[in-house]
GULUM-825318 format. One record per residue (C-alpha): residue in one letter; residue number from 0; x, y, z. Coordinates in steps of 0.001 Angstrom, whole numbers, plus 500000, padded with zeros to 6 digits. Layout:
<rs>
  rest   nr      c1      c2      c3
     A  NUM       X       Y       Z
...
</rs>
This chain:
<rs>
  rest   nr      c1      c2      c3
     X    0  195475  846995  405169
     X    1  195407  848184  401502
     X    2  199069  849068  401320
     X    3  199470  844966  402443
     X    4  197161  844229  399949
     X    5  199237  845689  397469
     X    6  202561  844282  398628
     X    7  200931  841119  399012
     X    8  199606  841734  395233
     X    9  203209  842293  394154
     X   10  204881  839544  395895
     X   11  202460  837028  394580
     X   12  203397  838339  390679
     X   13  207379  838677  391478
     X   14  207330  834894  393013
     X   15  204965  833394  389587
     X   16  207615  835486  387595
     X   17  210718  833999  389409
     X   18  208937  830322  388584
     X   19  207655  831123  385036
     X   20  204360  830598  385996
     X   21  201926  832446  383893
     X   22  198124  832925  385544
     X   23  195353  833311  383613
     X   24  194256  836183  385954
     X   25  195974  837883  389479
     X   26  193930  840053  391300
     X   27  193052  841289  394579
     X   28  189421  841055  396223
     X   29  188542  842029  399302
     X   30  191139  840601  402076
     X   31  192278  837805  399339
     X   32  194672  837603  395800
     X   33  193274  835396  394214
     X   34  195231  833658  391164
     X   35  193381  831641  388352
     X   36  195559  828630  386912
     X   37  193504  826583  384669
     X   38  196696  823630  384314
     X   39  196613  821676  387004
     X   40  200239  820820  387099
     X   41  201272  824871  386858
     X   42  198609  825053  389715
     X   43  200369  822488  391701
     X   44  203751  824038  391165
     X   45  202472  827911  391642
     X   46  200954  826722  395306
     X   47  204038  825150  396108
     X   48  205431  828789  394971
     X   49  202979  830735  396497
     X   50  203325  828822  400091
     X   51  207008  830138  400638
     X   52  205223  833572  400797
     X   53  203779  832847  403926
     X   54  205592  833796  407202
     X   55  205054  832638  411157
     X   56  204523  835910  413708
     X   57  204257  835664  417182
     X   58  201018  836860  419144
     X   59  202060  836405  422518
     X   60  205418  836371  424907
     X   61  205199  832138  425080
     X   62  206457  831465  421580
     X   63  203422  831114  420113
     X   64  202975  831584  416652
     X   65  200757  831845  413202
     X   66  200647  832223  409371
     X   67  200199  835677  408421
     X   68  198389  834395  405076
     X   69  196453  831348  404632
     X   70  196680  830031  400830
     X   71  194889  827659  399770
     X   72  193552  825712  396873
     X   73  190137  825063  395140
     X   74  188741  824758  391536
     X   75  191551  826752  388717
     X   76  192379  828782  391735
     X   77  194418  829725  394373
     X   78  193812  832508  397422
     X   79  195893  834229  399035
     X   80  194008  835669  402385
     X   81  195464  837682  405140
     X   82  194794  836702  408827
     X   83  193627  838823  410926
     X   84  196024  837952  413677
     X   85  198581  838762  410679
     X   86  197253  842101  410061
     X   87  196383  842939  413891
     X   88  200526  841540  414875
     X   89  202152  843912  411409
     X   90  200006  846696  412612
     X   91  201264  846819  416223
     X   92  204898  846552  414939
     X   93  204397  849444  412711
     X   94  203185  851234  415464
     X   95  205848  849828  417446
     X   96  208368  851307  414944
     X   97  206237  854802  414598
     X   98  206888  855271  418087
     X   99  210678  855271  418044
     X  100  210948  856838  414232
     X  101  208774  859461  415987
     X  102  210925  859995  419123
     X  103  214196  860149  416638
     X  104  212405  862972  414679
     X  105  211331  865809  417490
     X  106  215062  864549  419179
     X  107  216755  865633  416060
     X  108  215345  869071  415653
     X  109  216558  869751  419523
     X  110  212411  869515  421149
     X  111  212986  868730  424714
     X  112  212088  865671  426285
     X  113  208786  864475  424630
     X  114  206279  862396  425499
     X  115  205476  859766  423092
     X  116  202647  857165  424236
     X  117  200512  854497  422641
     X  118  197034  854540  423056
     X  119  194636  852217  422546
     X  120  195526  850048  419345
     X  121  195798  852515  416558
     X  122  197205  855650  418179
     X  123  199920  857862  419339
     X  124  199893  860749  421670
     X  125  202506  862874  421462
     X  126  203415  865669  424082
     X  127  206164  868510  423206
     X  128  206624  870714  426412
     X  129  206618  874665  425715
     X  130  206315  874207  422256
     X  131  205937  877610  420187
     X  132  205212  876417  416754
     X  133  202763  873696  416007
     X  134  203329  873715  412752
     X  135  206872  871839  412965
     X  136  205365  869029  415126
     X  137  202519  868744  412452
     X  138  205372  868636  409475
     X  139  207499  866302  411743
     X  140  204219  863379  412087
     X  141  202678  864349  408666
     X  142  205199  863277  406335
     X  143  205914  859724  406213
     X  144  209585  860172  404813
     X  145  209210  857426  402200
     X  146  211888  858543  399807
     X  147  212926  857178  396920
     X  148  215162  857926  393256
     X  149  213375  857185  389702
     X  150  214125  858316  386497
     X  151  211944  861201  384695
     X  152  210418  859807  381871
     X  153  210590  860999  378015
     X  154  207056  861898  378404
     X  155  204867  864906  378576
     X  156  203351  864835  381612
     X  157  199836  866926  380496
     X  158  199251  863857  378515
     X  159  197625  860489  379438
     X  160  201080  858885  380754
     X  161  202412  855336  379097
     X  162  202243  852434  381318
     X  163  205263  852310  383933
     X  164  205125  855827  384292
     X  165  203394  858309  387113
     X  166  202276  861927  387126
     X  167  203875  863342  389822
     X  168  203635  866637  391168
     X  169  206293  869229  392576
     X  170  206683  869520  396768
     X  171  206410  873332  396613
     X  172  203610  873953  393395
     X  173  201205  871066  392948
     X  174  200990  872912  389115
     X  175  203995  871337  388410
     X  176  204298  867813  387007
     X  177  206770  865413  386653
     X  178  206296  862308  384228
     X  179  208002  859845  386717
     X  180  208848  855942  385846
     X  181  207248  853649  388718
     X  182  210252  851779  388795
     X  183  212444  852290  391618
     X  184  216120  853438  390552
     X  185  217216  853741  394262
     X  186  215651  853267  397799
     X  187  215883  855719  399864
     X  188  216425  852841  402626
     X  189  220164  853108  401682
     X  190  220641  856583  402709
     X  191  223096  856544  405918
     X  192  223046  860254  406806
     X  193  221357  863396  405985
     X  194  222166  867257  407323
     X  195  221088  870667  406704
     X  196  223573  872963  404358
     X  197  223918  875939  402305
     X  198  224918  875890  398939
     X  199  228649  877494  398559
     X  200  227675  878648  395407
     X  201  224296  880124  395912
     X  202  224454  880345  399853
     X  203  220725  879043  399719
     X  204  219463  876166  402510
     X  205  220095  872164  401033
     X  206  220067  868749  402380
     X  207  223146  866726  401721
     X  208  222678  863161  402098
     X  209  225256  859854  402027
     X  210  224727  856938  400497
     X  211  225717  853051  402561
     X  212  228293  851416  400469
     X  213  225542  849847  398077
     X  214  224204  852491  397615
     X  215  226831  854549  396443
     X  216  227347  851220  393939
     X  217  224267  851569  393200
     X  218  223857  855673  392288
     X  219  227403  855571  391011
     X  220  226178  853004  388346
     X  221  222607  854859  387456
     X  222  224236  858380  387375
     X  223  226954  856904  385167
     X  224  224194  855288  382590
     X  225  222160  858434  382669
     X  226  224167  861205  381748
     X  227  222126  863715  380437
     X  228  219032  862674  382060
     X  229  216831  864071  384435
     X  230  216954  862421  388017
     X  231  213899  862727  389894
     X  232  214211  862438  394173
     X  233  210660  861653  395163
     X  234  209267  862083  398910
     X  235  206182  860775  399758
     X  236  204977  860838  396052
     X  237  206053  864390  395545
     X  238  209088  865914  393726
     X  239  211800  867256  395665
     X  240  213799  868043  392471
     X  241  214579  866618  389237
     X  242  218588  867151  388771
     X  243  219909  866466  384992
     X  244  222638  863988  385661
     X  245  225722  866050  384001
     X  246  228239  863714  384948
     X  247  228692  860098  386871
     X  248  228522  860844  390777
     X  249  230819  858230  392337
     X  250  231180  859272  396123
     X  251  227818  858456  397253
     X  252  227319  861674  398146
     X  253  224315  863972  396741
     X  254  222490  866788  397220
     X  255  218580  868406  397711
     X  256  217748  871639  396546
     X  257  214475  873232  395776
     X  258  213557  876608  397683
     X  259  214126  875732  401083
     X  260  213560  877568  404251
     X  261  215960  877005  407021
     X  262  213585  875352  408517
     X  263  212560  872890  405257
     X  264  216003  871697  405002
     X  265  216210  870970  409270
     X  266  212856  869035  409065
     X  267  213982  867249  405637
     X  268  217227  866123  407299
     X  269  215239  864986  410257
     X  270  212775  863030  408088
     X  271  215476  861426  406758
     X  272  217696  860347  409055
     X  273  215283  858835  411326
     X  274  213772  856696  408350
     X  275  210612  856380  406816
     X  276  207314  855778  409065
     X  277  206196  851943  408275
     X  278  202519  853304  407812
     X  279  201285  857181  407223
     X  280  200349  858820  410367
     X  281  197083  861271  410372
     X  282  196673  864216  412589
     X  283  193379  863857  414507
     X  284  193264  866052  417571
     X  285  195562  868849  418490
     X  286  195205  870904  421692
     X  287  197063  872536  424993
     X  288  197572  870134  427809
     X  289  198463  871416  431242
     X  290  202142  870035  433126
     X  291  202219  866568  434662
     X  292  203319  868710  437793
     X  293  199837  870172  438636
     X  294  199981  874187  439893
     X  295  200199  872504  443692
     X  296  203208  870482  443081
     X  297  204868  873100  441294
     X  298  204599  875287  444228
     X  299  205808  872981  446293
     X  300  208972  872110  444340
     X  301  209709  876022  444490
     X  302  209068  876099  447819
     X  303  211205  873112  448841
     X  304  213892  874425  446587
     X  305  213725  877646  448177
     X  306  214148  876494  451328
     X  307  217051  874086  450649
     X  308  218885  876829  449100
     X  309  218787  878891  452168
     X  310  219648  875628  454154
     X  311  222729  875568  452134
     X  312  223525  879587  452164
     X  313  223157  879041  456282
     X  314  225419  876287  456462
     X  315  228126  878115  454502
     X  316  227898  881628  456506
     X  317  228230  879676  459576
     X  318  231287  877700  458509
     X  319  233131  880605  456508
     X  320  231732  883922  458371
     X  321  231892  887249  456078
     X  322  233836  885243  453312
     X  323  230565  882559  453317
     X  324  228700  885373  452555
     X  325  230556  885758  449129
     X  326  230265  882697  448208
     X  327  226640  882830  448823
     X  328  226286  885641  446596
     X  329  228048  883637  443767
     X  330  226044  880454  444231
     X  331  222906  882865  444147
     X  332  224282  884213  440602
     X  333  225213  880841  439611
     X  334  221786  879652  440142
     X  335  220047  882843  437876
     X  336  222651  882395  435154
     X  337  221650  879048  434990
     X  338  218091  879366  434255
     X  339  219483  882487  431790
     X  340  221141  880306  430423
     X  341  218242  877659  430134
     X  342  216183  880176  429306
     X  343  218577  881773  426321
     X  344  218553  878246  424615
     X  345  214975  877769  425053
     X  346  215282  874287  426783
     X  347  212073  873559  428707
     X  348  212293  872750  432478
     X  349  211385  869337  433324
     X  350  212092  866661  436129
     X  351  215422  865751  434855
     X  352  216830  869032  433767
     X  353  215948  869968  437468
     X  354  217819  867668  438906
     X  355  220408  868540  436647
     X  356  220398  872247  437997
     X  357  220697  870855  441471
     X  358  223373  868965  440665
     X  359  225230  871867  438906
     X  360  224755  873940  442610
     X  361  225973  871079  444268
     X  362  229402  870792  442530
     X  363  229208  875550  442835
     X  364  228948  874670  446478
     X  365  231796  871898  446651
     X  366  234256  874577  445171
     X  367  233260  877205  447148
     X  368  234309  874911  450228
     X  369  237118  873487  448721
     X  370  238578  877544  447799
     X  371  237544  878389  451258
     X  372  239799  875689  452931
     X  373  242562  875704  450676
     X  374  242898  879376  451622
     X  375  242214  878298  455314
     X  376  245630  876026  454929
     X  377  247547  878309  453254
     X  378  246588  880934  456223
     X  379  248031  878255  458746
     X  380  251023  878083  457141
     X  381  251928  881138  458162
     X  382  251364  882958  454098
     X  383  249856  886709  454782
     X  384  246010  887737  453015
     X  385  247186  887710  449200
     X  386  249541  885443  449224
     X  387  246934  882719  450803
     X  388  244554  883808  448637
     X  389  246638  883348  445672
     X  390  248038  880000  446739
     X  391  244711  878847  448193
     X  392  242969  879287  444696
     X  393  245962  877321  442949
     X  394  246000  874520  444410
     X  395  242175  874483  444610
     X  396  241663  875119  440646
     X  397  243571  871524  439871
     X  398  240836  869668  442042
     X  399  238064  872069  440773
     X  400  239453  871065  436903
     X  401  239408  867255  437524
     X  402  235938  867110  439142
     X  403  234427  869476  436744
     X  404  236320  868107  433468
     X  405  235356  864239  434642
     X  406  231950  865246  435099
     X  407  231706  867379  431662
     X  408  233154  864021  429995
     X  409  230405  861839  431381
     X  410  227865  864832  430853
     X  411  228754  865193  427296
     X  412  228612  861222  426381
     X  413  224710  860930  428211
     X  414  224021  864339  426114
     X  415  225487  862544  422869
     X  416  224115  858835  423412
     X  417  221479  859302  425578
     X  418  217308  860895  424328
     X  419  214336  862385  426172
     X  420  215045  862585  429958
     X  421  218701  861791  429970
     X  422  219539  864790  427212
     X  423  217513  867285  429697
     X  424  219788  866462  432433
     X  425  222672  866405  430916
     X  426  221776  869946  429058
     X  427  221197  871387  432757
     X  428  224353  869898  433804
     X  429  226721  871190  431317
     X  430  225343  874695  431692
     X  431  225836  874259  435690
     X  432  229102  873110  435242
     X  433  230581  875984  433319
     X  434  228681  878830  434724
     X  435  230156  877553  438169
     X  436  233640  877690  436643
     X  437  232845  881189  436205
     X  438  231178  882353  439785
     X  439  233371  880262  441831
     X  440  236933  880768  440254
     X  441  236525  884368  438371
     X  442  234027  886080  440554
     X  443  234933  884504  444013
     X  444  238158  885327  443599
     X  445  237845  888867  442461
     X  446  235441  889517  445630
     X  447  237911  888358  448134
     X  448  240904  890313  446635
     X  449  238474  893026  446560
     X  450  238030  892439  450103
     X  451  241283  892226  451220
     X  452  242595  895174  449532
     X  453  239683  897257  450933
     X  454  240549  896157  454230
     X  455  244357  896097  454275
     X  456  244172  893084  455619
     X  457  247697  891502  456851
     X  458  246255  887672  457443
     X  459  243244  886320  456150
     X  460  241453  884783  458268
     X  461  238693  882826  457685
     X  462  236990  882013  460913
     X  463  233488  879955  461294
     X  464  230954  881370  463203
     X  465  229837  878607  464821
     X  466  232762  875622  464674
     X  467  230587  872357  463057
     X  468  233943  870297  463689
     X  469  237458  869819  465462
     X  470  239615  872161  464279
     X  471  242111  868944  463528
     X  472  240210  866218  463107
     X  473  241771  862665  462723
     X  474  240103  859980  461566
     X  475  241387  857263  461006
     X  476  239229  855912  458208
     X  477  241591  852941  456911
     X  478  241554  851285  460034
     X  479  237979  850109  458955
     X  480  238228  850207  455596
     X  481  237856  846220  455653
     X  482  234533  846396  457423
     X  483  233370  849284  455232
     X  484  234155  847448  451733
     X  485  232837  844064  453188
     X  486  229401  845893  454262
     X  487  228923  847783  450936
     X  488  229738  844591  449213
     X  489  227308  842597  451125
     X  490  224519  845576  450564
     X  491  225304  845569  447264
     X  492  225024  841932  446590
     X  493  221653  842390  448759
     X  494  220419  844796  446129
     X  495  220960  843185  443008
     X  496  219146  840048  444574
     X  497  215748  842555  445299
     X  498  216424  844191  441833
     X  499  215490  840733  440632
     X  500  212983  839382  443207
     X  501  210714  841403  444612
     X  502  211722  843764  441406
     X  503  211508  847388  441092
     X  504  207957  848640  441268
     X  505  207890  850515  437244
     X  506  205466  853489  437604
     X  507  203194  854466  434643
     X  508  206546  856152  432547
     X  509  207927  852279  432406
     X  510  204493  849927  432494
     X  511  201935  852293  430656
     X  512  198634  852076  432162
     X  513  195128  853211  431561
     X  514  194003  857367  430445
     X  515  190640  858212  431448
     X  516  189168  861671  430351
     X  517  186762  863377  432879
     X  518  184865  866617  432242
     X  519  184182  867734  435715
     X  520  181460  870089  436316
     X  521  182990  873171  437528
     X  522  186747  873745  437294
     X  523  188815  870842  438505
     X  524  191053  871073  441637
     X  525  193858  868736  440441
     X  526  195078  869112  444731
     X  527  192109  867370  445580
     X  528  191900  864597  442853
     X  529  195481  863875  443015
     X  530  195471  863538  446757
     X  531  192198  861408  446496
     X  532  193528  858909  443696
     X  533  196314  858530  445307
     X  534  194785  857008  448375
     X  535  193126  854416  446469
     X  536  196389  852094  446309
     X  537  196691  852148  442674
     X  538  200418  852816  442073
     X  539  201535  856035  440616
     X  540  198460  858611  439455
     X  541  199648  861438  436908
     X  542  197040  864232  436496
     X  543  196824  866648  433258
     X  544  194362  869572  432637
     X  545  193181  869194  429038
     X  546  192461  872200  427747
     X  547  189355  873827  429373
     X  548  189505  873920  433343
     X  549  187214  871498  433415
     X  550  188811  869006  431612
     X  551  191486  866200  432954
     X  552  193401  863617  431945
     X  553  193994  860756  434673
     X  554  196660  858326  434348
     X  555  196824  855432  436676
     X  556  199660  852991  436137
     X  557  198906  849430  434521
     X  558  197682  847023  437466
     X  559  198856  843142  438158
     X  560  196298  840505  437345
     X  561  195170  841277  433681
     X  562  192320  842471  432348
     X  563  190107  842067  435527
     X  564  192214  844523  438007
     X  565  192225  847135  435178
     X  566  188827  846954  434893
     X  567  188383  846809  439459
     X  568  190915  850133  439092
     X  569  188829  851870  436385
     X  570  185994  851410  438808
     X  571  187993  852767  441926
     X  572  188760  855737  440261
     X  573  184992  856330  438926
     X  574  184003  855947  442713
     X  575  186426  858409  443873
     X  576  186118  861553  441043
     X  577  182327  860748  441198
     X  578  182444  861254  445080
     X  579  184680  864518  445017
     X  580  182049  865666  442238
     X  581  179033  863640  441341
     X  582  178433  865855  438123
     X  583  181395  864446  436696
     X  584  181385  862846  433295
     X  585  184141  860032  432436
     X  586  184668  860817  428699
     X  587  186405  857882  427608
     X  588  189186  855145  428867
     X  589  191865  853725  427263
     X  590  195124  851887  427489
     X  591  197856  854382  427214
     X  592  201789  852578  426547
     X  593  204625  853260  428678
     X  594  206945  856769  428221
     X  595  209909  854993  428460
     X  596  209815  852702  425867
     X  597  212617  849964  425126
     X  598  214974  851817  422552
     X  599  214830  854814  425368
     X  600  215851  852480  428074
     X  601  218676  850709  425929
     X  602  219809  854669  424608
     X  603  219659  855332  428224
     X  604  221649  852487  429761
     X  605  224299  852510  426605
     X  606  224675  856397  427348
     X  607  225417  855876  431228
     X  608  227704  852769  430209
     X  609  229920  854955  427864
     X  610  229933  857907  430100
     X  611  231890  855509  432951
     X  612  234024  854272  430508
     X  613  234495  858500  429599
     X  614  235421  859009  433280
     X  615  237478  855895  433414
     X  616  239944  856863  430887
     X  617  240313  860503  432122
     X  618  240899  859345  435727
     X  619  243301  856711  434704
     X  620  245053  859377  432379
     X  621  245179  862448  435197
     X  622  245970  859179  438198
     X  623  246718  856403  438248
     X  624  244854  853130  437016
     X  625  243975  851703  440162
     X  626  242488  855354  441280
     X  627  240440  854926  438177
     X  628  239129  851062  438451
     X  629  238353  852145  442045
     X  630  236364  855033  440756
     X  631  234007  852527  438625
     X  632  233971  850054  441406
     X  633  232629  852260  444040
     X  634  230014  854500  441500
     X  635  228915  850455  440740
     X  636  228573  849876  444478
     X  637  226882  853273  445139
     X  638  224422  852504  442236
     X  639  223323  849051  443039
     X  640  222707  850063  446590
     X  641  220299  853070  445135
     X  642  218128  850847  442684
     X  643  217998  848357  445742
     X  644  216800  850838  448183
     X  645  213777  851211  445675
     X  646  212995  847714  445808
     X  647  213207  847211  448717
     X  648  211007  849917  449689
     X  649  208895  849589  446699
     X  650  208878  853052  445909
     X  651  207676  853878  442207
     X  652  210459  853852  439700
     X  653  209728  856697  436931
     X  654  211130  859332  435424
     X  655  211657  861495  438740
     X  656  213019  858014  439983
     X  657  215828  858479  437147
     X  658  216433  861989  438028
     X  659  217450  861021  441457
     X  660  219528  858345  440293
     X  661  221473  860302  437987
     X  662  221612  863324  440510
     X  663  223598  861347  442829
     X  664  226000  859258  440469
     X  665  226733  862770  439328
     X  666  227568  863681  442912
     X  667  229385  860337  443591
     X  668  231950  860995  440538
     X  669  232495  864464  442286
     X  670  233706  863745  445883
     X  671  235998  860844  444150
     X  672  237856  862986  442153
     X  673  237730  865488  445228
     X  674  239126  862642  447501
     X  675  241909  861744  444830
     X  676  243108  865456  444309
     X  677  244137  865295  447855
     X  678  245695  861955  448016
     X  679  247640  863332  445257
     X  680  249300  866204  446980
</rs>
């Protein structure tokens, strides 16, 4: 409220000033400027002035909307007061704002996936998985990034300073002091870019910035009038550094250089690019917070996973005999290399980046077949053991290429476009993707000519060891191929309709909901309270130790009806942890905001836009156009039937929702350019 004050202060001089109006007094009390005018015609004219100050903000979705500031008239005076449905509507936009300037910041120094929530009306929580240096996030939500460009005053700045002019001290040693002129030479608002550097002289850590075209005007002009003057770059009323201007700078390009660390200048650049932070943010609570997957879940994941892997490893030793058992070996190296890999980079393992993994052993396991039957062919043909193998891998590398290239192109567009969930997937995907390129085509094939040779074999043979299908099947899929477009159509039309009435179902990651805080009296089984709350028909229930064992967060998704079925589910879940533990004390509750806020969505949706359009142009480029516009039309089909199967159903979409969704588009563009290979030949 003070920093309005002020700006509310300064607007009220700048607009008198603008109509020559000159007040006996301007000052601010309390929530009011008030401005004494003794003439009554100046009076008249300065509320006339003063009214064009005041601006209409909307309070609710209907349209509804109020003056910020009331002014009004009475005596020689004029106030100026702030609303407080004014103040309460510019503080939830700044907090608005914080929350994606926030989110920009830990995405641009590579944290994985955070989670960034509002709570309650003045606060943000904000949730880093396996982060090893508290210190950076504390740097990254300390600093409000206000940056600006003044000139150093001809002052010395142990004296009382002249009026206009600031003590200011230095961003490494508060000793120093800079006599700095209030008046703004350049806003730091008109900086475009911002990146981490060495010095080619000194080889010592910088930030280089860019200026938008006025503001290269602009510092080309000041750096031109100053020469020989000190230049000070100010960050949140400290000194970066104070330059002497030796010549005009005309590219709107500059430097920062004061005794970084690596790590200064990386932060700095971060700061800058994502903008200042409408209002400073203050650290209040810091601690550990256990996974949203509780221990139980986890082990159920690995378990699951475990035993789909050796679903899969079955499947292929059946269908390939002793040569299935090389490419299980491979898929079982592609799968540690992977998490190696993961590991190496220090990504953090989350929903997404899981299905991203799974994904990656999918497309290791489509190779592997298609090697194996290529070979198969070339065996029928009459070819003996290396000349099969070498033919079989030939002409299975150009369909291994497409699929893998088309799906790196899309991969690489979500990883550019895309934040939070959408970046972990596509991370994991990448890394699946090229470690596969390695196990299946390097290390498959040097296993089976290692075979062969060991064996003298004449013919390779690659038998099944129990047959799955015909040995020649022929199906004759075209003949139906009207009745199969015409029923996806009609499904597809089908979803879209339930993707607008009854809707998807948005878990807590899209809706937000309500956080309650329990301190349990003996160490909480998160099993048992997860599989009680989420009996209680509430929607989605996320569960978080907090610290001590006895201490969990409970998040239950934000309820239909308003106010009054929050308040019926607050009292559900009371019942329920009070009647698994009746020593249980609820802490506190609050309204928590959604994970997936609206910038993330619109990043999201852009990113998955631009990675189709990615696989459109290679397709069309490597096929032919109509192989291409088919491609789209189907992963469109296949999509819309998958969001409508959750509305239908009513299942909660989330976050894991998302990872399934993107899991099988990825899978979708794979079999098409599979499919297309072999139309080809």
């Amino acid at each position: 409220k003070k920093d309005r004050m002020r700006a509310l202060l300064d607007d009220a001089r700048g607009k008198l000033r603008a109509e020559r109006i000159q007040p006996q007094s301007i000052r601010a009390v309390g929530d009011s400027v008030i401005v004494t005018i003794p003439d009554a015609d100046q009076r008249a004219k300065a509320d006339t002035a003063l009214k064009t100050l005041i601006s209409q903000v909307n309070t609710s979705g209907f349209g509804a909307a109020i003056n910020d500031i009331d002014v009004t008239s009475s005596d020689n005076q004029i106030r100026l007061t702030l609303t407080q449905a004014g103040f309460t509507y510019r503080l939830d936009s700044a907090l608005q704002q914080s929350l994606e300037i926030i989110r920009q910041r830990v995405d641009q120094v590579g944290v994985a996936e955070p989670s960034i929530q509002r709570v309650g009306s003045d606060r943000i929580v904000v949730q880093l998985p396996g982060l090893q240096d508290p210190a950076q996030l504390r740097q990254l939500l300390g600093s409000t990034a206000k940056m600006s460009f003044h000139m150093v005053a001809d002052a010395n700045p142990n004296d009382a300073p002249p009026p206009g002019v600031s003590i200011l001290p230095d961003s490494k040693d508060p000793n120093i002091k800079y006599p700095i002129e209030d008046q703004v030479a350049l806003s730091g608002e008109r900086l475009t870019d911002a990146r981490a550097g060495f010095d080619q002289r000194t080889n010592e850590p910088i930030v280089s910035f860019r200026f938008d075209s006025l503001g290269a005007r602009q510092f080309a002009d000041i750096t031109t009038k100053n020469v020989n003057r000190p230049f000070a770059i100010v960050l949140d009323g400290k000194v970066l550094s104070a330059p002497v201007i030796r010549e005009p700078i005309t590219g709107g390009n500059g430097q920062i250089s004061g005794s970084f660390t690596v790590q200064d200048s990386v932060v700095l650049s971060a700061l800058l690019r994502a903008g200042a932070l409408p209002a400073p943010l203050t650290v209040i609570e810091e601690r550990t917070v256990g996974p949203d997957l509780g221990g139980d879940a986890i082990k159920m994941g690995l378990i699951t996973g475990i035993a789909g892997f050796i679903l899969v490893a079955i499947f292929i030793q059946l269908l390939y005999g002793v040569w299935g058992l090389i490419a299980n070996v491979a898929l079982l190296l592609h799968t540690l290399l992977t998490f190696a890999a993961l590991s190496l980079i220090g990504a953090t393992l989350t929903l997404p980046g899981i299905a991203g993994i799974i994904l990656g052993i999918g497309i290791a396991v489509d190779a592997n077949i298609l090697i194996n039957e290529r070979i198969r062919e070339e065996t029928k043909r009459g070819l003996g053991a290396m000349a099969a193998l070498d033919r079989g891998f030939h002409s299975a590398f150009a369909t291994i290429v497409d699929s893998n290239v088309t799906s790196l192109i899309s991969t690489l567009l979500l990883f550019m476009f895309g934040t939070g969930p959408v970046r972990g997937f596509a991370v994991a995907m990448m890394l699946g993707i090229v470690i596969s390129m390695f196990t299946d085509v390097t290390l498959v094939r040097m296993a089976m000519g290692w075979y062969v040779r060991r064996r003298k074999l004449k013919v390779l043979r690659i038998e099944p060891l129990v047959r799955i299908a015909p040995e020649n099947p022929n199906f004759r899929f075209m003949n139906a191929r009207f009745f199969g477009i015409g029923v996806s159509i009609v499904l597809s039309i089908a979803s879209i309709a339930l993707f607008f009435k009854p809707g998807l179902n948005y878990g807590i990651d899209f809706k937000g909901g309500i956080q309650a805080e329990i301190t349990t009296s003996q160490p909480a089984d998160l099993a048992q309270l997860r599989e009680k709350l989420g009996g209680l028909g509430l929607g989605e229930v996320a569960l978080q130790s907090a610290g001590s064992p006895n201490d969990v967060l409970i998040r239950i998704q934000r309820q239909d009806g308003g106010e009054e079925a929050q308040t019926v589910a607050v009292n559900k879940m009371r019942d329920a942890v009070t009647e698994i533990d009746p020593g249980v004390k609820i802490e506190r509750t609050e309204v928590v905001g959604p994970k997936v806020s609206g910038e993330l969505a619109r990043s999201g949706f852009i990113a998955v836009v631009l990675s189709a359009l990615g696989m459109l142009i290679y397709l069309w480029w490597r096929f032919e156009w109509f192989f291409a516009v088919g491609a789209i039309i189907t992963l469109i089909l296949d999509t819309t039937k998958m969001v409508g199967f959750f509305a239908l159903l009513q299942l909660d979409f989330n976050l894991t929702a998302i990872a399934a969704l993107l899991t099988a588009i990825g899978y979708s563009v794979n079999d098409k350019v599979v499919v297309y290979d072999r139309m080809r030949e």
